[in-house]
N, C-alpha and C positions, 0 to 999 in steps of 0.2 A: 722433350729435347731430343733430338736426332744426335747418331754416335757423331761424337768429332774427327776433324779430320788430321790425321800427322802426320808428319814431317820426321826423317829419323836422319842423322850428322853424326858423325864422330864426337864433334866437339861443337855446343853451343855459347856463345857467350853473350851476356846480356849486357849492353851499353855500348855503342859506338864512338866512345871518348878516347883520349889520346891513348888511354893504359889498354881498353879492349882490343880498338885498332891495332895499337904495336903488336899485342899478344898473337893478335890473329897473323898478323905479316909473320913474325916472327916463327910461332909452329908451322903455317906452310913453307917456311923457306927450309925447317928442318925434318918437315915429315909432308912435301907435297902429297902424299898417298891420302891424307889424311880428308873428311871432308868437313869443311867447317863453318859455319855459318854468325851473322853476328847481327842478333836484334838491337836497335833502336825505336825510342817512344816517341821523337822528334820528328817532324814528318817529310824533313832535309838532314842530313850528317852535318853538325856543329850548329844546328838552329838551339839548340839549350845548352850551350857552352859559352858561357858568358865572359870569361876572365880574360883578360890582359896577363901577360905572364913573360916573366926571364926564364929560358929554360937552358939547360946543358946541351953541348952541342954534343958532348961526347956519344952517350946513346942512338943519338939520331947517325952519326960515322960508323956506327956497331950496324944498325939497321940497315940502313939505307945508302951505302958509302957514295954514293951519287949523289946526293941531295941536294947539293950546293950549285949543283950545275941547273937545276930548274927548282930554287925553294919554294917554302911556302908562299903563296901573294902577301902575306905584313911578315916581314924578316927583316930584320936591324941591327946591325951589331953594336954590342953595348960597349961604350966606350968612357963614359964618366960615371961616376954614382957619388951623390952628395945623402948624407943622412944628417936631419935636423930637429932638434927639439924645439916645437912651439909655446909658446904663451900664447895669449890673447892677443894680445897687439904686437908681438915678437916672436924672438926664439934667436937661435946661434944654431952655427952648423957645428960638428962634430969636426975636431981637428984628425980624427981618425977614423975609417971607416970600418965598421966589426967585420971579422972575416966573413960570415954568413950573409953579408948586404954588399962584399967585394964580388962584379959581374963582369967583370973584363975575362975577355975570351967569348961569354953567353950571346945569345941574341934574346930581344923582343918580338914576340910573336903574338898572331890572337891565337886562341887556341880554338873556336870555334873554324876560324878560315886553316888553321894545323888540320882540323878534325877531316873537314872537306877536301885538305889536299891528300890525307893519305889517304883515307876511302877508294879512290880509283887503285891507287898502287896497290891495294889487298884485292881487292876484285881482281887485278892482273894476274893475282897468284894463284888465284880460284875462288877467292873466300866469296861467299854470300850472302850479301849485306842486304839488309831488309829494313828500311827506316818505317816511318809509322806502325812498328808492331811493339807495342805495351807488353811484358811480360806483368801479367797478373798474380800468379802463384808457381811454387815450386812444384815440381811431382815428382811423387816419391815411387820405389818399387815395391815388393812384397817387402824386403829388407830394412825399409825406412831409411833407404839411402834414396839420393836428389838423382834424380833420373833423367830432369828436362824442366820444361817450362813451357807455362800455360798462356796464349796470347787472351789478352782480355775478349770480352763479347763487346759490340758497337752496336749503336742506337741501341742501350740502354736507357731511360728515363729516369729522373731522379727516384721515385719509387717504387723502382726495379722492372718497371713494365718494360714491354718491349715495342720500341718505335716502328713504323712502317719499314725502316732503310736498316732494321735488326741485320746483325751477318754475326754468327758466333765464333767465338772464338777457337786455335787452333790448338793442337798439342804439340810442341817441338820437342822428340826426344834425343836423347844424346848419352851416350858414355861418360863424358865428361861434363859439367855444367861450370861455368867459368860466371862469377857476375864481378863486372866493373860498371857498376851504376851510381857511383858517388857514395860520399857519407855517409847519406842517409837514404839508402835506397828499401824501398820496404821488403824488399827478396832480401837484401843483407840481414837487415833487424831482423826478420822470422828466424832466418836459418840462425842466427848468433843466440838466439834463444832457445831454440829448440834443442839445439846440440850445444848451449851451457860452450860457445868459444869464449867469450871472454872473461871465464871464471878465473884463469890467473893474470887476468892484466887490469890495469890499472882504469879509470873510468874515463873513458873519453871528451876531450872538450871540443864543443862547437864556438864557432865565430859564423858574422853574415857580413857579408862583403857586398859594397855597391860601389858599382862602377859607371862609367860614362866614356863618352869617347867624343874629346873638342875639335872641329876643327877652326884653328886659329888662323888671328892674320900671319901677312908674309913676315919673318924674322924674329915670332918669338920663340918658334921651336927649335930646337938643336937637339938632330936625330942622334940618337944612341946614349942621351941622359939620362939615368933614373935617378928618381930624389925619392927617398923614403921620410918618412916624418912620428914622431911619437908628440904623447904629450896633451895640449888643449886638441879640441877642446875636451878630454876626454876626463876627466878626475883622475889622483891617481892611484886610484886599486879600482881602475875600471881597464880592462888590457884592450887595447886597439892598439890604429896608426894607417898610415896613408901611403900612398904611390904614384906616383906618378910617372909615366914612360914614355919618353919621345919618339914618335915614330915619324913615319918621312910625309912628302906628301902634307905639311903643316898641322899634321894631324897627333894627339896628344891622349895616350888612355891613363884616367887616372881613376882611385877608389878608393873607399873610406873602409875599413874593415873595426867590428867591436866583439868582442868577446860575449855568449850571449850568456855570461854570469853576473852579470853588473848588476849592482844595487840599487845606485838610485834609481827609484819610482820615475823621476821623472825626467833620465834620461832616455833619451829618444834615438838609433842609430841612426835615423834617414835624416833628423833635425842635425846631427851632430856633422851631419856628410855637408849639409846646406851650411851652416856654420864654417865647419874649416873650408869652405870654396871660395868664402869670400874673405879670409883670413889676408892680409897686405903681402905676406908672404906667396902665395898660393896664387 
């Protein structure tokens, strides 16, 4: 194996999602000296950013106090939210809607088309964004403290051999190492073991979320609704529920989300997703 080759930043951070993004915008706007770079696995900014999402407008007026003057391309303001529990062949709405599902003021966004609009704006700043680069492991220093991060090797073959189009991978080191790569990103899990972080918190729960994005005929959409939903088909000591978010353009992102502690055998989240879509409601 030939030495590798690196790359050295102030500050590396691994994930190009909305929380790495900001972060990166964000220290260069208060330490432009700084140099900072910010790997993605995805091999476009927001191609693995799947969600439909309400977000706060406040932070983005912190960041970016222009924003409004050229938003993101799917930006909607939220102007209704209805919350309903299902049956099978019914449900009722909520004559009240719980403060945590009140979205007036927010907008509807995708968050992958968020991801791709700030991208340029952090490059404006300096940052250095690198999509198709995998961070494969942390590196440590003599110290055993996280020093950077190792880009995977390519054309590797299932049983480690090495393909004709082989290129190895890079070392990116950095002073500080930042990772926003989701939930469950496997640099988070190592490092949360390694160093014993969540020996005083409590155990975290996953859910799986599937989404889609309709577009419908002319006049059944009405931009800036969100309808949330509990209930069927799910049992109930299984924790889900639904979404739906009107955006403009006749176009409709909705998702089925289940908690992935359920019990029955033989519920199914993706059956449950096909099930409530065709609900009379829905």
């Amino acid at each position: 194996m030939s030495e590798r080759d690196v790359m050295e930043y102030d500050v590396v951070t691994v994930g190009a999602g909305p929380a790495g993004l900001a972060f990166a915008i964000r220290l260069k706007q208060l330490k432009p000296e700084l140099s900072v770079c910010v790997i993605e696995k995805a091999s476009t900014i927001g191609a693995h950013i799947l969600s439909g999402a309400v977000i706060e407008t406040g932070p983005l007026d912190e960041l970016l106090p222009g924003w409004r003057k050229s938003p993101p391309p799917i930006c909607v303001s939220a102007n209704q939210d209805e919350f309903w529990f299902l049956s099978k062949t019914g449900g009722f709405k909520f004559p009240v809607v719980p403060p945590q599902m009140n979205n007036h003021g927010n907008v509807i966004v995708s968050l992958g088309a968020l991801c791709a609009w700030l991208a340029p704006q952090a490059e404006a700043l300096g940052v250095e964004i690198y999509p198709g680069f995998a961070a494969a492991a942390p590196l440590f220093d003599e110290h055993h403290a996280v020093c950077g991060v190792r880009i995977g090797d390519m054309g590797v073959a299932k049983d480690g051999s090495h393909k004709p189009g082989y290129t190895q991978g890079i070392d990116i080191k950095a002073k500080i190492t930042v990772l926003g790569e989701g939930a469950r990103g496997h640099l988070s899990k190592d490092l949360v073991r390694k160093y014993d972080l969540d020996r005083d918190s409590d155990p975290q729960s996953y859910s799986i979320g599937i989404k889609e994005l309709w577009q419908v005929r002319a006049g059944v959409c009405e931009p800036g609704k969100i309808v949330h939903t509990m209930g069927w088909p799910a049992d109930p000591k299984t924790y889900g529920g639904s979404f739906l978010y009107h955006l403009d353009k006749d176009r409709i992102a909705l998702g089925y989300v289940s908690g992935l502690d359920y019990q029955d055998p033989n519920y199914q989240p993706y059956e449950a997703f096909q099930q409530w879509k065709n609900h009379p409601g829905v």
